[in-house]
C-alpha positions as CSV (number, residue, x, y, z in Angstrom):
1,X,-32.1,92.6,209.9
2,X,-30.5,89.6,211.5
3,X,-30.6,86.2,210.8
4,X,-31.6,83.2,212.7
5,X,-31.3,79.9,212.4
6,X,-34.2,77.8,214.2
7,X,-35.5,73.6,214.6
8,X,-39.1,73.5,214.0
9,X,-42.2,71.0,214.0
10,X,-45.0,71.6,210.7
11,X,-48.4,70.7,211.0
12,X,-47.8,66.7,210.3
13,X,-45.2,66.4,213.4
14,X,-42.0,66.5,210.9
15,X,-38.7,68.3,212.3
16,X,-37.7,71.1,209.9
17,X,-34.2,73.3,210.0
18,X,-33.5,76.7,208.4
19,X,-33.4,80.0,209.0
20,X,-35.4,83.2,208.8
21,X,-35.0,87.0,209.2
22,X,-36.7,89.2,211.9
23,X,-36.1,91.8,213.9
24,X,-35.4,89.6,217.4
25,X,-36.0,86.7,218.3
26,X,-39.7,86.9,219.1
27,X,-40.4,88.3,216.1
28,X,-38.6,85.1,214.2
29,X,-41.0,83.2,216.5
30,X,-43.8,84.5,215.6
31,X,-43.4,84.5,211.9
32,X,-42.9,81.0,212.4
33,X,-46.3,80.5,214.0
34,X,-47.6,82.1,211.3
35,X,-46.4,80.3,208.8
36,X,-47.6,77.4,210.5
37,X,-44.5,76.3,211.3
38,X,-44.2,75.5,215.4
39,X,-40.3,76.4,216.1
40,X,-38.6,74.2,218.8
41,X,-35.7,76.6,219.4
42,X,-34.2,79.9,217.8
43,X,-30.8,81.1,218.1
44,X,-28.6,83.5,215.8
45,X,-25.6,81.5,214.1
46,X,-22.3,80.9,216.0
47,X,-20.4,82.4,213.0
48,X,-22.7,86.1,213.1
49,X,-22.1,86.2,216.8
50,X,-18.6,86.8,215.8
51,X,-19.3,89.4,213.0
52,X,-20.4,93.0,213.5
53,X,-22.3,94.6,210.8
54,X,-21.5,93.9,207.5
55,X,-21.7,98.1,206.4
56,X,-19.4,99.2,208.8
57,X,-17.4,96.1,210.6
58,X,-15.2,97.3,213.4
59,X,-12.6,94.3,213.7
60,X,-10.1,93.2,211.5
61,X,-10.9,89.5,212.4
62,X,-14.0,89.6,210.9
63,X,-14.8,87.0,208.2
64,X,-14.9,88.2,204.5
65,X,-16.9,88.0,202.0
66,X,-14.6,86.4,199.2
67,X,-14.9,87.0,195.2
68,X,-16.2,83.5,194.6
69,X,-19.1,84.1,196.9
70,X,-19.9,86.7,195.2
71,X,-19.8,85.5,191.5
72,X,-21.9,82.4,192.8
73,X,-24.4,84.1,194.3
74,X,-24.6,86.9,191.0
75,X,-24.8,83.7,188.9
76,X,-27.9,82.3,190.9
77,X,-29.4,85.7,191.3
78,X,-29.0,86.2,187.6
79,X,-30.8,82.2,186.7
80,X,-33.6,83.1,188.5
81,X,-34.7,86.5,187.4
82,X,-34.2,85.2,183.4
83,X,-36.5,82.4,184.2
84,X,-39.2,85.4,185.3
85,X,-39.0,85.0,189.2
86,X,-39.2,89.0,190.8
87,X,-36.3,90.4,192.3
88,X,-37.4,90.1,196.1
89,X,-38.4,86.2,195.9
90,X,-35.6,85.4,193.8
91,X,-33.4,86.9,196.8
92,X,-35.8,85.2,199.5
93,X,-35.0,81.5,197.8
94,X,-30.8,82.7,198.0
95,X,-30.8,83.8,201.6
96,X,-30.8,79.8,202.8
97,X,-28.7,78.8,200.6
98,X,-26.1,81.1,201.6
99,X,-22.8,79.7,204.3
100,X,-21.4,82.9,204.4
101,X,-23.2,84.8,207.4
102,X,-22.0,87.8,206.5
103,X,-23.3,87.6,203.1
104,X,-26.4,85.8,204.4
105,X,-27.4,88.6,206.7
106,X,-26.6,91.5,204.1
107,X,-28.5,89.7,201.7
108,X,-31.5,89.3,204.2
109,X,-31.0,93.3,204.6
110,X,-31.4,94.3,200.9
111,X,-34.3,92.3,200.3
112,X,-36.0,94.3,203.0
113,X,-34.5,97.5,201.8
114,X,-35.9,96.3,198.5
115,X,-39.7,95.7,200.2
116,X,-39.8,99.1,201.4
117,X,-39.4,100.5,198.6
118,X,-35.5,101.5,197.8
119,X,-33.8,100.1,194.5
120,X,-31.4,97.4,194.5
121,X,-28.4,99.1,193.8
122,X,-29.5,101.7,196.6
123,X,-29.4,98.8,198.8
124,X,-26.0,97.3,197.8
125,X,-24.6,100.9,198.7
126,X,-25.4,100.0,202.4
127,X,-22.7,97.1,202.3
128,X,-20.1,98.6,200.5
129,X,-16.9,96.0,201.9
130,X,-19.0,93.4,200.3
131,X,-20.2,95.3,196.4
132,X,-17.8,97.4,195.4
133,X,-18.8,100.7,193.3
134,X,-18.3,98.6,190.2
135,X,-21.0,96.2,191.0
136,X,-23.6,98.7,192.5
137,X,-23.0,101.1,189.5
138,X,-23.2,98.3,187.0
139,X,-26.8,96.9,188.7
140,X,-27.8,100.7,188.5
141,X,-27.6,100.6,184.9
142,X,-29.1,97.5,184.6
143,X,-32.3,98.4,186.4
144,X,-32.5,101.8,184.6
145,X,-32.7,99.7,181.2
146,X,-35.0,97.4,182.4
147,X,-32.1,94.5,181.5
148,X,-30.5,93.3,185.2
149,X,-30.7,90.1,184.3
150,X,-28.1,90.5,181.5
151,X,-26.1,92.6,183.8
152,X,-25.9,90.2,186.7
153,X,-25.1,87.7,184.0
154,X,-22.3,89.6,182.8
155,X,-21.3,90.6,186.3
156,X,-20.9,87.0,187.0
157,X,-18.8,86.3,183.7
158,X,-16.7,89.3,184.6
159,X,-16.2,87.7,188.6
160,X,-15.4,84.7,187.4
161,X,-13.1,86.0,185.0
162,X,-10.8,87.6,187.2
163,X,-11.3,84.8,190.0
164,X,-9.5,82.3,187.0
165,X,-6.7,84.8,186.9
166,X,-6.0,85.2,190.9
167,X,-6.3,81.6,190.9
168,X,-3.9,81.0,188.4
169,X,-1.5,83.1,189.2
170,X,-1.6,81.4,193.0
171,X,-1.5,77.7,191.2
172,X,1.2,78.7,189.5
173,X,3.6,80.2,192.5
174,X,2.3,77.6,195.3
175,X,5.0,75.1,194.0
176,X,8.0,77.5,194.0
177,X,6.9,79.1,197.6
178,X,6.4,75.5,199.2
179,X,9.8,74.5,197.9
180,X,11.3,78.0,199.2
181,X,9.5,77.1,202.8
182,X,11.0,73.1,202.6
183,X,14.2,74.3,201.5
184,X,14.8,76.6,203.8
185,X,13.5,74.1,206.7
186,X,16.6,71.8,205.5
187,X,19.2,74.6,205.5
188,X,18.7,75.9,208.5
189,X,18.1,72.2,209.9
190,X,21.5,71.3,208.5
191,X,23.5,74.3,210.2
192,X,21.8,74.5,213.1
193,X,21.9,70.7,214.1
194,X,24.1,68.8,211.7
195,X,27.1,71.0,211.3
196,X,27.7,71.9,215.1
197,X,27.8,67.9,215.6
198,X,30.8,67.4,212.8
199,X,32.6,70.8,213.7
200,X,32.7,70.0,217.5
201,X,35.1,67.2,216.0
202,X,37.6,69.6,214.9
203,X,37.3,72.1,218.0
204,X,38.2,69.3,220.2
205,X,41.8,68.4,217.6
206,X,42.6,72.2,218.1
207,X,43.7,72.6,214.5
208,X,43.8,75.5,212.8
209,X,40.8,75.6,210.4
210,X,40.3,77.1,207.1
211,X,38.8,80.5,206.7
212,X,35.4,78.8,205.0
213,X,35.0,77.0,207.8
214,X,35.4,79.4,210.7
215,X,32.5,81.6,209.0
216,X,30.5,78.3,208.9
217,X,31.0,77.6,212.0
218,X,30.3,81.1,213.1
219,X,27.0,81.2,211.0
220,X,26.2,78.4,212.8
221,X,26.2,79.0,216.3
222,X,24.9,82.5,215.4
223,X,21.9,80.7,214.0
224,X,21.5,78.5,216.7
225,X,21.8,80.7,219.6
226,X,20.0,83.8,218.0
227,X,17.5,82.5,215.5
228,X,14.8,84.5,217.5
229,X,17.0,87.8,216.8
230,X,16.8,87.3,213.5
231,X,12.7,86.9,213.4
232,X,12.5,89.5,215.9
233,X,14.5,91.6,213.3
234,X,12.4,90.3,210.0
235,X,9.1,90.6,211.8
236,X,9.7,94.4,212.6
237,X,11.4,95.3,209.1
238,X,8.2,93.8,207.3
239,X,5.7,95.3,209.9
240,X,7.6,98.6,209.2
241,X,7.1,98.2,205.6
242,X,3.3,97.2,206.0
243,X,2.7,100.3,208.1
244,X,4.5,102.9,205.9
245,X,2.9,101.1,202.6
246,X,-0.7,101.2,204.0
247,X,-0.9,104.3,206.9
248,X,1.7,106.7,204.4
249,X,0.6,108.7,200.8
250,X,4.5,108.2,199.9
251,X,4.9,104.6,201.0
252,X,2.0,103.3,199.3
253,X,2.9,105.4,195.8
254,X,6.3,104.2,196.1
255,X,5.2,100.4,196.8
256,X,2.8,100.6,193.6
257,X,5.8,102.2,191.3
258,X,7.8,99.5,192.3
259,X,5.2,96.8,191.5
260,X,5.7,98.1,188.4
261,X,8.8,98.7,187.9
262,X,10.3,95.8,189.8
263,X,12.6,92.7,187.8
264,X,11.2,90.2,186.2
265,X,7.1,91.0,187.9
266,X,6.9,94.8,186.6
267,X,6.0,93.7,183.3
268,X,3.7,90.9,184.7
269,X,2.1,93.3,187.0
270,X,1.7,95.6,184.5
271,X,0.0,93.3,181.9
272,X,-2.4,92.5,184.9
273,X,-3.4,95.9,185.5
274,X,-4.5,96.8,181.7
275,X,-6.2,93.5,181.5
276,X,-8.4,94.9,184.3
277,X,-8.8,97.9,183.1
278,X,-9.6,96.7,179.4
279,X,-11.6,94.1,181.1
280,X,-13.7,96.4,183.9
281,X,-14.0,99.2,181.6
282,X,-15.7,96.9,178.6
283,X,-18.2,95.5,181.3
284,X,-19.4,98.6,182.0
285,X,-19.6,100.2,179.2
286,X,-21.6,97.0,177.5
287,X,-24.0,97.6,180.4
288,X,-24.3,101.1,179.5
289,X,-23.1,103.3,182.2
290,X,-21.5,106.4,180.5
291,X,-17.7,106.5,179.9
292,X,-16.6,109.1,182.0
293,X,-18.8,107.8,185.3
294,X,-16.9,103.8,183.9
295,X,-13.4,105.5,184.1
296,X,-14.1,107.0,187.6
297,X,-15.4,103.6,188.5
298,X,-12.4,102.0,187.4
299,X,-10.4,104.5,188.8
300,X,-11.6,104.2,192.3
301,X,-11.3,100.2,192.0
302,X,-7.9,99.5,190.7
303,X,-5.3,98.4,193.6
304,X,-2.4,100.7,192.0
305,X,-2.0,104.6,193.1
306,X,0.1,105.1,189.4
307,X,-2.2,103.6,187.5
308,X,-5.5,104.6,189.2
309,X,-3.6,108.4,188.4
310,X,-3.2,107.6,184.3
311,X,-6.6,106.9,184.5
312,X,-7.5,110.0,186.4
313,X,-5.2,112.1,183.7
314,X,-7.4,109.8,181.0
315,X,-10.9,110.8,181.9
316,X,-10.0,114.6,182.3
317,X,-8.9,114.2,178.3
318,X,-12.0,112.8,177.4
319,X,-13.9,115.5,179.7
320,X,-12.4,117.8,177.5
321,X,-13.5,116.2,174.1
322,X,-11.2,113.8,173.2
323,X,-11.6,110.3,172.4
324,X,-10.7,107.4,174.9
325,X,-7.8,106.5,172.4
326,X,-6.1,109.9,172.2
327,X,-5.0,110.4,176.0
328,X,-3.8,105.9,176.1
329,X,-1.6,106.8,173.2
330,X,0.3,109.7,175.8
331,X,0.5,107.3,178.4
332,X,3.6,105.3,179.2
333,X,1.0,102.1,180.7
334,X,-0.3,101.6,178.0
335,X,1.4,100.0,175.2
336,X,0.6,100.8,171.5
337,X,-1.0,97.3,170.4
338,X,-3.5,98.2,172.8
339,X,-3.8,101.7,172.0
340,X,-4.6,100.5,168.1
341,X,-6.7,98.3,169.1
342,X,-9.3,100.6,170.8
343,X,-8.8,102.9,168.4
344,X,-10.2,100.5,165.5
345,X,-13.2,99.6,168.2
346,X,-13.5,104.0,168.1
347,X,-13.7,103.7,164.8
348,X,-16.1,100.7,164.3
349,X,-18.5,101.7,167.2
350,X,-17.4,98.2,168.9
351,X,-14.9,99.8,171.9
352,X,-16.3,97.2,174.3
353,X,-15.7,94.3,172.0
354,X,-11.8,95.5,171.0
355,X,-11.5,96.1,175.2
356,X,-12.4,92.2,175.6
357,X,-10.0,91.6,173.0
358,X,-7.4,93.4,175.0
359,X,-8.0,91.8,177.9
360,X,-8.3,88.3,176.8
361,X,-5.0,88.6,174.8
362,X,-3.4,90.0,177.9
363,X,-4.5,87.6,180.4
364,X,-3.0,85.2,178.0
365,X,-0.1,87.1,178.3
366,X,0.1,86.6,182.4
367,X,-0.6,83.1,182.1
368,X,2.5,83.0,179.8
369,X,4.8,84.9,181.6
370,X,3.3,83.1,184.9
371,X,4.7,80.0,183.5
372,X,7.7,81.6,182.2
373,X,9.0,82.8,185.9
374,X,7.6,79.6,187.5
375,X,9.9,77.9,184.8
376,X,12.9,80.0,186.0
377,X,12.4,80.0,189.9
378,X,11.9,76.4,189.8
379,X,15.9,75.7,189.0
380,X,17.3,79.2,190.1
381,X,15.9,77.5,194.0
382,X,17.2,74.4,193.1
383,X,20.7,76.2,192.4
384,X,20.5,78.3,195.4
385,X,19.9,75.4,197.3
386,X,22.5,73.5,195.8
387,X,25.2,76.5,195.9
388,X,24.4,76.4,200.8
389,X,25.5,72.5,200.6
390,X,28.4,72.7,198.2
391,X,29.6,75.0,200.5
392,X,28.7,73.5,203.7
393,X,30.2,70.4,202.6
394,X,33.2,71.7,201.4
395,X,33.6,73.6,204.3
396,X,33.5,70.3,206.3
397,X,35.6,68.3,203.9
398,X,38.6,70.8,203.9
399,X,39.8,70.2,207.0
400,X,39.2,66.6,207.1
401,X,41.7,66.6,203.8
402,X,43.9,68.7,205.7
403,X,44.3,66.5,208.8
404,X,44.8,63.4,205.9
405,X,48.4,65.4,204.7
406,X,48.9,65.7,208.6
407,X,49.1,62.0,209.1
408,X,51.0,60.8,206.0
């Protein structure tokens, strides 16, 4: 049901802004009227004029619901039903306080899902770019055993979990990439516009130059004169890349073996990926949905083809009878701490607690290695950059030594 913002005059003469959900505009009106409540004007938000429907959105410049939306409003939805407020007002007091429109308006549409008699997590289903499978089957189980306001609450430790770690790990690689962008600014500032200026000098004496310094001045006034090329050229390889990674089975399954396989980030991206896992999995299964239907849900959610397929090999083990510790141990992801450390949780009856455990100690892990490659990039950039003026400048200086021999 859309959402419209209106200006209004109460009963005492006061202006009042907010908004309210009806079917058109009319309809807002006259809910207005009969709340006593004398609207002024009525129009739908600037920002939902530019959205389509939030189930189904058919341009890519739509806005987005982002994960810190989300956790906020799981975190205010999960306040107000422990302090005893029912499920439909406690989403009728959010709707306002929501920016987002996107959110605002799929919010408005559950709660009237909700008053005509579906379940919640029936109504999250309809907005699936906005709760992922995860959330819906986690509210599920929270509404069977009469305890959604734990689950929210632990839905909303679990978003803000994983927001901490995407933030951190874009903290820590904001400084390298903005020196990367400045530095490369310089460079190509310094061999586009400062070295044709001192080489002209020695085209005009007509001496014979030094090899280094013929390729710099060839790199030069290549760079100059087709910089665009060279964009052109980058744009198309990393478009090509994009398309065969995203539209292609074997592009995509090769992109996410290399992720973890790759120098230096394999391991990191590996570390991130069973900290999810531990992390997701434990979540559910503390909120009681049953392990196989938690693997499948984890399954579907993790952003890695190889890893999403060791779960998929994980869950057919445990189909068959075996514990969730036996088919980890056979898996090459997984590495043995964190095998033996489920297993104990197996045999204590605490697998979500020793899953938190695994997770905590292996986001610590990617905070640590974070800093570690930060640490190294840092001065590997410096030296790179240092390594393009050494040589510029002794590709500058060589033939004014040479022309000094010349005159004595």
């Amino acid at each position: 049901m859309p959402v419209y913002e209106y200006t209004a005059l109460d009963l005492g003469g006061r202006k009042k802004k907010g908004t309210i959900d009806a079917g058109s505009i009319s309809a807002a009106r006259q809910k207005l009227r009969e709340s006593n409540v004398f609207p002024v004007q009525i129009s739908e938000p600037a920002q939902s004029k530019k959205e389509s429907s939030p189930s189904g959105g058919s341009s890519g410049l739509l806005k987005r619901v982002n994960m810190q939306e989300t956790s906020v409003l799981t975190r205010q939805l999960a306040t107000l039903i422990g302090a005893g407020l029912p499920l439909v007002p406690s989403l009728t007091a959010l709707v306002p306080q929501i920016h987002n429109g996107l959110l605002r308006s799929a919010i408005a549409t559950i709660r009237e899902n909700i008053n005509e008699g579906n379940s919640f997590a029936g109504s999250l289903s309809l907005f699936p770019k906005i709760f992922p499978p995860f959330y819906i089957n986690m509210v599920r189980a929270g509404e069977a055993s009469g305890t959604l306001n734990l689950v929210l609450e632990r839905l909303a430790d679990f978003l803000e979990s994983q927001q901490a770690v995407r933030s951190k790990i874009r903290s820590a690689l904001a400084y390298p990439l903005f020196m990367f962008v400045i530095g490369s600014g310089v460079l190509f500032f310094l061999v586009t516009f400062v070295v044709p200026n001192i080489t002209h000098i020695f085209k005009e004496m007509h001496q014979t130059l030094p090899p280094i310094t013929v390729f710099l001045i060839f790199v030069s006034g290549f760079l100059k004169s087709f910089w665009w090329v060279i964009l052109l050229i980058a744009a198309a390889v990393i478009a090509g890349i994009r398309y065969t990674v995203r539209k292609t089975e074997a592009g995509h399954l090769w992109w996410d073996r290399l992720k973890l396989n790759a120098p230096l980030f394999g391991k990191l991206n590996t570390k991130i990926a069973i900290a999810r896992f531990s992390r997701t999995l434990g979540t559910l299964l503390q909120s009681s949905v049953p392990l196989l239907s938690a693997l499948e849900i984890v399954r579907n959610i993790v952003d890695n083809r190889v890893v999403a397929d060791e779960i998929k090999m994980v869950a057919k083990d445990v189909e068959e009878g075996q514990s969730l510790s036996a088919p980890l141990a056979k898996s090459p992801l997984f590495p043995p701490i964190a095998v033996e450390m489920i297993t104990v949780g197996e045999q204590s009856g605490e697998v979500e607690k020793m899953l938190f455990k695994v997770a905590d100690a292996y986001e610590k892990e990617v905070e640590s290695d974070i800093a570690m490659i930060t640490s190294l990039l840092e001065p590997a950039m410096i030296l790179a950059m240092g390594a393009v003026v050494g040589f510029i400048v002794v590709s500058i200086l060589l033939p004014i030594f040479e022309m000094n021999q010349l005159v004595r």
